[in-house]
N, C-alpha and C positions, 0 to 999 in steps of 0.2 A: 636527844638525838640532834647532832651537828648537822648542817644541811650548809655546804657553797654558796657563794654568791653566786649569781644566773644574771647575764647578761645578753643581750641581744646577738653580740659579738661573737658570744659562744659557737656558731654555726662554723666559725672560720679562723676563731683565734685558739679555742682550745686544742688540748692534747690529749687530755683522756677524760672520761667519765662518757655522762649521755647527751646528746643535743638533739633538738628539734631542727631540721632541714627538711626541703624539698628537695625535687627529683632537678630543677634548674641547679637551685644553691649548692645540690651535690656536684655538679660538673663545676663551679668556679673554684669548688672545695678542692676538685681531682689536679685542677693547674696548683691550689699552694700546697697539696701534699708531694706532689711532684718534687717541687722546688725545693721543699723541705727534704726529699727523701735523697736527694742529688746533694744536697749541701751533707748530707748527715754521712756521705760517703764519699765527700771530697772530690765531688765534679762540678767545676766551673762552666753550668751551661745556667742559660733562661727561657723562657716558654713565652709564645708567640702565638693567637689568638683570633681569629677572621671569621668571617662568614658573613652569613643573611639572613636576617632575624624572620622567621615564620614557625604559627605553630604545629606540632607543641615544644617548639624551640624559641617559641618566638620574643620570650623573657630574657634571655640569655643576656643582649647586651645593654639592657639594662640592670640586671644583676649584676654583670660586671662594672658598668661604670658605679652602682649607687656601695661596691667593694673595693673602690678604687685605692682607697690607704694600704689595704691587704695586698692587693696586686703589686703597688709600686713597689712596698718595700721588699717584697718576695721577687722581684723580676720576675712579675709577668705581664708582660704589656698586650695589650686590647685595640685592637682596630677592626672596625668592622670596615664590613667590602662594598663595594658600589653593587655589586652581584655575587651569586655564588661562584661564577667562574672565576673573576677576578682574586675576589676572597682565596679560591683553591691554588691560582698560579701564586700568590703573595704565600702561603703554607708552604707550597712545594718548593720557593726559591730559598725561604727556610735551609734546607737542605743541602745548598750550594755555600753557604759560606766559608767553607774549611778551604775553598777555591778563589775568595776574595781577601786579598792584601788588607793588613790592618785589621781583623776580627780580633772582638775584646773577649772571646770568650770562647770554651771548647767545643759546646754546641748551643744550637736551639731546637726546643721540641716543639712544633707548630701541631696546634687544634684548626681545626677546619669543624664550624656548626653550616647546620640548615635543614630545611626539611626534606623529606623524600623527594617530591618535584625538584626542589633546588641539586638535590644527587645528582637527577639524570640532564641538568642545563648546564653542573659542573663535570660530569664523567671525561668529558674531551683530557680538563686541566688535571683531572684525577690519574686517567691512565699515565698523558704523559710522565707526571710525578711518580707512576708507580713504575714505569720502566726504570725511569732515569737511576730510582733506589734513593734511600735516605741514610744521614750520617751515623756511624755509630754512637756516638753522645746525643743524637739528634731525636729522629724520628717524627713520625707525622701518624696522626689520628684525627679521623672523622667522624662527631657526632652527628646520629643520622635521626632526625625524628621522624618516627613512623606514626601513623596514623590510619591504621587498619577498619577501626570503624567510623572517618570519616565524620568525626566528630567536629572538626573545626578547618577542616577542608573540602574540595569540591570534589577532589575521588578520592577513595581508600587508597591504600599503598601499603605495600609490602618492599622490602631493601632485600633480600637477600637474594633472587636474581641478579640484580642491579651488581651487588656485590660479585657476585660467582663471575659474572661478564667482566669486570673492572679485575679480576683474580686480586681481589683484596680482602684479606681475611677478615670475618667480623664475629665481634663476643655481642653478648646478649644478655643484660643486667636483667633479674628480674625482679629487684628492689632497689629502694633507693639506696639503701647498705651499699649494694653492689656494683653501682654505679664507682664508687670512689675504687672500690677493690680491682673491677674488670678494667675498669680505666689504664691502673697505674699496668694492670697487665697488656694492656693493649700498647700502650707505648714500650714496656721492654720487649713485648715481638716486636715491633716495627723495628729498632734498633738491632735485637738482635738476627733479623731477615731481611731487613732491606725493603720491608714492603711496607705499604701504608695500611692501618688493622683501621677498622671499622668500629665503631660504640652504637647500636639502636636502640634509642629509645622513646620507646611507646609512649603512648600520651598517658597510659595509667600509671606509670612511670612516672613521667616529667613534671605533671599533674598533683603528681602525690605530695603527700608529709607526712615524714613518719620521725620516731625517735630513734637515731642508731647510737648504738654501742662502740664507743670508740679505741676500748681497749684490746676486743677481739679484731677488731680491723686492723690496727696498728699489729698482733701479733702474725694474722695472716700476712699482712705487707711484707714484714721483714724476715720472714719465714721463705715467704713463695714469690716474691718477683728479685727476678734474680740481677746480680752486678752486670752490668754493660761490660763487654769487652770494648777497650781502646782500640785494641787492632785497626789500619788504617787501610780501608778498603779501595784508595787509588780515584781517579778520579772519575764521574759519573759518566756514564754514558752519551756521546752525542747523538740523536737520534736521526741517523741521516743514511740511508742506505742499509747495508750489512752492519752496523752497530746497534741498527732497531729491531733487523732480526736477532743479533746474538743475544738482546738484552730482552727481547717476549721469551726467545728458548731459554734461557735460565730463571726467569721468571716462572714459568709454568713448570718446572721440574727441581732446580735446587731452591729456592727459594721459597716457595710453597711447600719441597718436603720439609723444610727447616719449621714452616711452622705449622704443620704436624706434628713433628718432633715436641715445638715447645707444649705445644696440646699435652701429649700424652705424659711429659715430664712433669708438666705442672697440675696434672690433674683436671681440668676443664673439662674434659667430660668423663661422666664417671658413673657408676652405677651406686643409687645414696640409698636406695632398700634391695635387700634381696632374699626372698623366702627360700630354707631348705630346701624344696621340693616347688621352684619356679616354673608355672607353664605357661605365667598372661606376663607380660611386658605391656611399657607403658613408658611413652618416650616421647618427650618433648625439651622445648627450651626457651629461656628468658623469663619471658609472664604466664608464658604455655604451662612451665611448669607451676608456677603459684598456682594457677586455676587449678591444676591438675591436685594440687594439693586441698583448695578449698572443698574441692567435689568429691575427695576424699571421708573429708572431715564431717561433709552432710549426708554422707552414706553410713557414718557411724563408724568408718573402717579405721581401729587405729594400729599399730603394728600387730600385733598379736593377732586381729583379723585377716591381716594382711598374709601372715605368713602362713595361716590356715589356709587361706584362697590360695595361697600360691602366686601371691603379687610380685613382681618388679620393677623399677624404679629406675629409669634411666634419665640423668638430666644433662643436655648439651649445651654450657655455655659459652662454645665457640662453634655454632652450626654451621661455618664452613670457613676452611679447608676443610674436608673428615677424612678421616683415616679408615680403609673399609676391612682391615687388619683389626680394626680395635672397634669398630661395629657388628663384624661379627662374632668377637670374640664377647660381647654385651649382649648379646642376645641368645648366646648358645643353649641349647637346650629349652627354650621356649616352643608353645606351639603357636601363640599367636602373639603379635604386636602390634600394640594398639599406639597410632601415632596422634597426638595432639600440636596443631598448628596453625595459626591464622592463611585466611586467603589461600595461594597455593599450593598443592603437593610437594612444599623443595626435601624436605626434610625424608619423605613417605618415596619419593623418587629414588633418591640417593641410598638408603637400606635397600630398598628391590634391586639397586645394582650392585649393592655391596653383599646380597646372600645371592645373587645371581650362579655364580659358580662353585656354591662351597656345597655342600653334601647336605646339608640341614637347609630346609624351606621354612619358616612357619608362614604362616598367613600374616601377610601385612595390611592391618587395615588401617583405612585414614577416612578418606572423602565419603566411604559407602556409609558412617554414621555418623559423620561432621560434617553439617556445615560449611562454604567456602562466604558466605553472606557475615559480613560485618564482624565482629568480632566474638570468638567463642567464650562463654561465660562458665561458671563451674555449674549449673544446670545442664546446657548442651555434653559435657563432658559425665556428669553422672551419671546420663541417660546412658552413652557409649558404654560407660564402663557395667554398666548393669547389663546390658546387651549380651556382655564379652563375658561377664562373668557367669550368667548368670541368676534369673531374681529370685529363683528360691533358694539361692546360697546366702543372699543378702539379709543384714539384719531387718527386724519391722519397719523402723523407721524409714529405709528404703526403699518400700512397697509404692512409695506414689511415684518414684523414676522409675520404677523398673517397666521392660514393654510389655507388663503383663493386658490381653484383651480389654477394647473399654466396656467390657461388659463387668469385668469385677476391677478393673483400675477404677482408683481414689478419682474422683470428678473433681476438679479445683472452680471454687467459683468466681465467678468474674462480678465485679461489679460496677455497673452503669458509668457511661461516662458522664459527668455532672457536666465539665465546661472541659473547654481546647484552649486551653494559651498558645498563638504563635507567636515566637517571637518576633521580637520590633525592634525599632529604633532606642536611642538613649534618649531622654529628655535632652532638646535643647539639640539634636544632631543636626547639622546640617543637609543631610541627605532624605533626612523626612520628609524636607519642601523640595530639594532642589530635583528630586526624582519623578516629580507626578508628571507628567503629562495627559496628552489628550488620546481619546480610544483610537484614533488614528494614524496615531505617531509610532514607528518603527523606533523601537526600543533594543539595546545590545546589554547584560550585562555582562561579568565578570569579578575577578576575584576582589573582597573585599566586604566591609560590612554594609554596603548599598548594596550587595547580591541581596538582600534580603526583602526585595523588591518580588523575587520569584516566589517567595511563601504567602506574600500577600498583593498581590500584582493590580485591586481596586484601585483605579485612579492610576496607576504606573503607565499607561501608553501599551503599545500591541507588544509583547518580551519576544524577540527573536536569537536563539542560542545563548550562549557562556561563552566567554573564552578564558583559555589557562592565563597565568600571571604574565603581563607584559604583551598581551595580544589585543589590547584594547584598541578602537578604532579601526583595525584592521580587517576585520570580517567584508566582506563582499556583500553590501547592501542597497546600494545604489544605484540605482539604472547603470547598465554597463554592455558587453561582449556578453555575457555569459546568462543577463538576463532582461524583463523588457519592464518599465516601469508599470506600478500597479493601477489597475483602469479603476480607481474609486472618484467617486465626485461628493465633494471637493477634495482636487486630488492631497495625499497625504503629505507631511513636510514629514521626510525624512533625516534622521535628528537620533542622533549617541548620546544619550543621557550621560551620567554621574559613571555609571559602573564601567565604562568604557574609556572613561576620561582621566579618572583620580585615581585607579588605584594603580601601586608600583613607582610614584610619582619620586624619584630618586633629590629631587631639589624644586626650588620654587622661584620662580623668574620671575621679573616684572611686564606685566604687559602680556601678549601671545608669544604661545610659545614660536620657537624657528620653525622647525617641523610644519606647523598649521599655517605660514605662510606660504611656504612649502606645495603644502593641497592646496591652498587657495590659487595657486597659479596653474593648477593641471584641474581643478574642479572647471566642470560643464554647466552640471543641472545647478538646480535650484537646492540650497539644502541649509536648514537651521541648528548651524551647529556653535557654539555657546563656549568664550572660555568656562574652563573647570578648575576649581585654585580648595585645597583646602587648609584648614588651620586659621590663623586669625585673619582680619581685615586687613585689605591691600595700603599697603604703603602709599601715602602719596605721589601722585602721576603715574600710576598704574592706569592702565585701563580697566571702563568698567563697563560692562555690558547691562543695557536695562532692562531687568527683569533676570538677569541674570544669576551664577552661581555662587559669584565673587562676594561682599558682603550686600546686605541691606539695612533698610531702615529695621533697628532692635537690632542687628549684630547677629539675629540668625533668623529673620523671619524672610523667608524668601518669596516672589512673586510667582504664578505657575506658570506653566504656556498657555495659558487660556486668557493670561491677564497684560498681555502684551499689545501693545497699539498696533496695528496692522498699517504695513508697509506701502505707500502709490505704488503707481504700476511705474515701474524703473528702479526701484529699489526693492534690493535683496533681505536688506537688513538696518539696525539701527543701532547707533551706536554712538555712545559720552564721549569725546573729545576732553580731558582734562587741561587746564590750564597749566602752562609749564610752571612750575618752583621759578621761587624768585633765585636769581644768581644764577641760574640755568641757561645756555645757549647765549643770543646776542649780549653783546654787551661786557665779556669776558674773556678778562686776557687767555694769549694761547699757551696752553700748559696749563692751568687751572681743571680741575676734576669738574666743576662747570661746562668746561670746553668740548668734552663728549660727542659722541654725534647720535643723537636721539636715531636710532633704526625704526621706528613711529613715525617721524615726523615727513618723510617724502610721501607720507598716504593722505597728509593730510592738509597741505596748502605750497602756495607758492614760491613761498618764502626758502625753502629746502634747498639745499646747496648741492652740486655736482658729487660733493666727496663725502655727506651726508647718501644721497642717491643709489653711490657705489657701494659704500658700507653695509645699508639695510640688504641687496641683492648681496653680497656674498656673506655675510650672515645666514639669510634666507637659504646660502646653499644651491643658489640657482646657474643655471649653465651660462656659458655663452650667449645662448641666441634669447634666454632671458631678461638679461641685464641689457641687451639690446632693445629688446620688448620696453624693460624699464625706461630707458631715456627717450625713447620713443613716444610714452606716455608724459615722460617730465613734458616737450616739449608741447604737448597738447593739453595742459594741464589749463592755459588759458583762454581755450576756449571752450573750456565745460563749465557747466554754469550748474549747483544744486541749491534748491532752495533750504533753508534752516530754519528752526525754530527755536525758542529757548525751553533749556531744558526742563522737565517737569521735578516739581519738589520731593514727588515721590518717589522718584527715580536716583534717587542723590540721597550718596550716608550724609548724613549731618556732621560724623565726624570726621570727614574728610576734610583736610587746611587748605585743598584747591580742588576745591569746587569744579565742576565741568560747569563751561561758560555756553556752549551749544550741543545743540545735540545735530548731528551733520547726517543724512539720509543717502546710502552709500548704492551707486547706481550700480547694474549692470551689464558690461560688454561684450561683446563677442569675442567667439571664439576665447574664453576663460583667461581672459587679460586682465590684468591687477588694476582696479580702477583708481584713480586718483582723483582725488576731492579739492575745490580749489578753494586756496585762503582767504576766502571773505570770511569774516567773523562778526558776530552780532551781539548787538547787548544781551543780557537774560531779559530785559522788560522788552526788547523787541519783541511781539507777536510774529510776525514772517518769516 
């Protein structure tokens, strides 16, 4: 027996036989079947790629860059977005090029990834693009990862509200097979409607690996997604007045029935079992439907059961637009249907309105024996269907789902729990240390893998809320208008650890960031708040905070808040002053990358120039009467006087090539004035 060679490559380079893929590797496979199926029919377009990596999407632009030979040569170029909004406008302008001078080509079909949160922070950039409409050769699809039980997010999510609101149609892969299959279908709706189609997918999904079959795919492809019309549809819509109304009214009437239409032509939803004498339906879609199949298979029911009971089989792999013409024509002669669905009612909503007026009712059931809690497994679903059917219809093996009494129900036994793993840190993470604090410290987290402070919060400081992605810092914690600070003795230093600080961090500065000089010139109280930097050790002439986040001595062994030198009375805090790099500042012709003007250095002695002064304040982003405030200070700079000391060994990476020469004790003034420290500078063998 001959057996191929098997290569790793196989995932992306092959054309037929079988490959091992994941539910990621399937979406970078959907952009070169693309490519390939557009070449293969003689259209001059390329395929265009953005987003915002989170999971269970969160592999994505990695996979694409570590496919990057595959990509080039196939034209499809990869750029990930600074946000998901960003990412969505760079897709949607995709769309505009047949309107810009000089395009090398007929169209581009732009991908838009990100997870369900990232949908509704993009929806603004999403509608516009979906008014505006997409090119015929072109088109636009959004992989949407959902994550309904919350497995590797902070709330469950459900997309297909979102979707119905956005009127963007969306298909529902419910393997990874069909990821590649619904894909290429979702981009020739978009093209052939005008509208941006939707891809969701689940984390059981995304997650997975399976082996598909590459010759049945190749034969559906070129079977069922059908040739782009050229037709030229004139130029987009400006959306400014009565052109944004014309362009929602035809969105929501031609546009939408077109891809209903394509539904019904292409088969996407369809009834895959149907018994002679049908009176139980069973309707779901995506992964709805695999469970629905696994719970099947553990009820012993296999066709021929099926069509004794009287089973039907309806699976929707485009849950909306629906056509309620062709729902109720899927359901006719049913007495009851049983609706399978995550989270909530959309699916179980939309049949109640679609037999609303027609002559036949059966009973719709969904929520009264499913579940809306996390995600339904084929357990939850065999229970239903034994409900619905049934338990003395059912074979033996199905006696323990059915709701028979627990007076003769099967007892399942449980067994002791021996131990609880929660999860933790990775060895060697830097949030292990940098997150403890002390039991009286007001603690914030947020998204990231330092939330995992809330599973185990020993030594974590007092945890007050979560906040979504990019909300860090912001929560209202502080003495303020709204509340009074809290009467503990010794009062608490209120302090935003790690979760609050790193995560969403879009790039990595040197020194503080703008922003936090920012609050240091409207903060009042007293408050212990710490850069946060993660990834490797700070570059030389960063600033480094002692005891701080940034690195330490061993490269990740960090000091806690319990192990900090406590500050005289007149200072807030303390802080490394690094020695400038040599070839840096004085001494250096003008024009020289030396010549810079350190935004640091007016905090920090006399020496500071007028136009150095200027620069750090509008950097800082501060007003008028701030930068007033500033020179104001410059001026007074010589007559503040703080005393120094040399700085402690421990407090210093050893791999640092400039060393902090003092450690400067930084006072504070009234009325939340930027304090300025003055340039006397001391040996490190000075004691004083």
């Amino acid at each position: 027996m001959s057996t191929s060679p098997v290569s790793l490559d196989d995932k992306y380079a092959a054309e037929h036989g079988t490959v091992l893929i994941s539910g990621v590797q399937a979406l970078v496979r959907l952009t070169l079947e693309q490519r390939r199926l557009d070449a293969a029919r003689g259209l001059d377009t390329r395929v265009f790629v953005s987003g915002y990596p989170g999971s269970p999407l969160g592999g994505v632009d990695l996979e694409m860059a570590r496919a990057a030979r595959f990509l080039e040569e196939a034209g499809v170029v990869a750029r990930p977005g600074l946000n998901e909004e960003l990412a969505a406008t760079a897709v949607a302008g995709t769309q505009l090029l047949a309107q810009v001078p000089g395009r090398r080509h007929e169209g581009v079909t732009g991908f838009w990834y990100g997870k369900n949160p990232g949908l509704d922070r993009a929806a603004d950039a999403i509608r516009h693009g979906n008014l505006a409409g997409t090119a015929p050769l072109g088109g636009a699809v959004a992989w949407i990862g959902d994550d309904p039980g919350s497995k590797s997010s902070t709330v469950p999510s459900s997309c297909e509200p979102m979707c119905q609101s956005l009127s963007m149609p969306l298909l529902a892969p419910g393997s990874v097979a069909e990821v590649v299959e619904l894909g290429l279908h979702a981009v020739a709706l978009s093209r052939a409607t005008g509208l941006w189609a939707g891809l969701k997918i689940v984390a059981d999904v995304a997650d997975a690996t399976a082996t598909v079959d590459l010759g049945p795919l190749h034969e559906n492809v070129r079977s069922g997604v059908p040739v782009p019309d050229r037709a030229d549809r004139g130029a987009p819509p400006t959306l400014v007045g009565p052109a944004s109304l014309e362009a929602e009214h035809d969105m929501l009437t031609r546009r939408l029935g077109l891809a209903r239409e394509y539904a019904r032509a292409h088969g996407l939803n369809r009834v895959t079992h149907d018994a002679p004498r049908a009176t139980t339906g069973v309707l779901a879609s995506g992964t709805s439907y695999a469970v629905v199949l696994r719970a099947l298979a553990d009820l012993g029911l296999d066709e021929a059961a099926m069509d004794h009971l009287g089973l039907r089989l309806i699976r929707l792999a485009m849950p909306f637009p629906l056509a309620y013409d062709d729902l109720a024509a899927m359901t006719a002669g049913l007495g009851r249907v049983l609706v399978v669905e995550d989270k909530v009612p959309f699916l179980e909503g939309h049949l109640k309105q679609a037999l609303y007026d027609t002559g036949q009712r059966p009973d719709v059931i969904g929520r009264e024996l499913l579940t809306s809690r996390g995600t339904l497994g084929a357990e939850d679903v065999a229970s239903a269907l034994a409900t619905c059917l049934g338990g003395d219809r059912l074979p033996r093996q199905a006696a323990i789902l059915s709701p028979a009494p627990s007076a003769t129900r099967a007892k399942r036994r449980t067994l002791p729990l021996v131990a609880a793993r929660t999860p933790y840190f990775c060895s060697g993470c830097p949030h292990n240390a940098s997150t403890r604090a002390s039991d009286d410290t007001l603690v914030g987290a947020g998204i990231g893998c330092h939330a995992m402070i809330a599973l185990d919060g020993n030594g974590r400081g007092r945890q007050v809320g979560m906040t979504q992605m990019g909300g860090r810092r912001r929560p209202v914690v502080r003495p303020g208008p709204l509340h009074l600070r809290p009467s503990l003795h010794p009062e608490p230093r209120r302090r935003h650890l790690p979760p609050l600080r790193l995560a969403g961090r879009t790039r990595r500065r040197r020194g503080r960031r703008l922003d936090d000089v920012q609050a240091a010139l409207q903060r009042r109280g007293r408050d212990d708040r710490r850069a946060a930097r993660r990834g490797p050790p700070r570059r030389p002439g960063a600033d480094a905070v002692a005891g701080g986040r940034g690195g330490a001595p061993g490269g990740g062994d960090h000091a806690g808040a319990g192990d900090l030198p406590r500050c005289p009375a007149g200072a807030d805090r303390i802080r490394a002053a690094p020695r400038r790099p040599p070839g840096r500042g004085e001494g250096t012709r003008r024009g020289r990358r030396g010549d810079r003007a350190d935004p640091r250095r007016p905090l920090r002695g006399r020496g500071a120039t007028a136009a150095q002064a200027r620069q750090a304040a509008r950097g800082a982003g501060q007003s008028g009467g701030q930068r007033a405030r500033v020179r104001g200070l410059r001026r007074l700079r010589g007559h503040l006087h703080l005393p120094v000391r040399a700085a402690g060994g421990d407090r210093v990476r050893p791999q640092d090539p400039h060393p902090p020469g003092v450690v400067q004790l930084r006072p504070e003034l009234p009325q939340g004035r930027l304090p300025v420290v003055p340039a006397r500078r001391a040996s490190r063998r000075d004691p004083s």
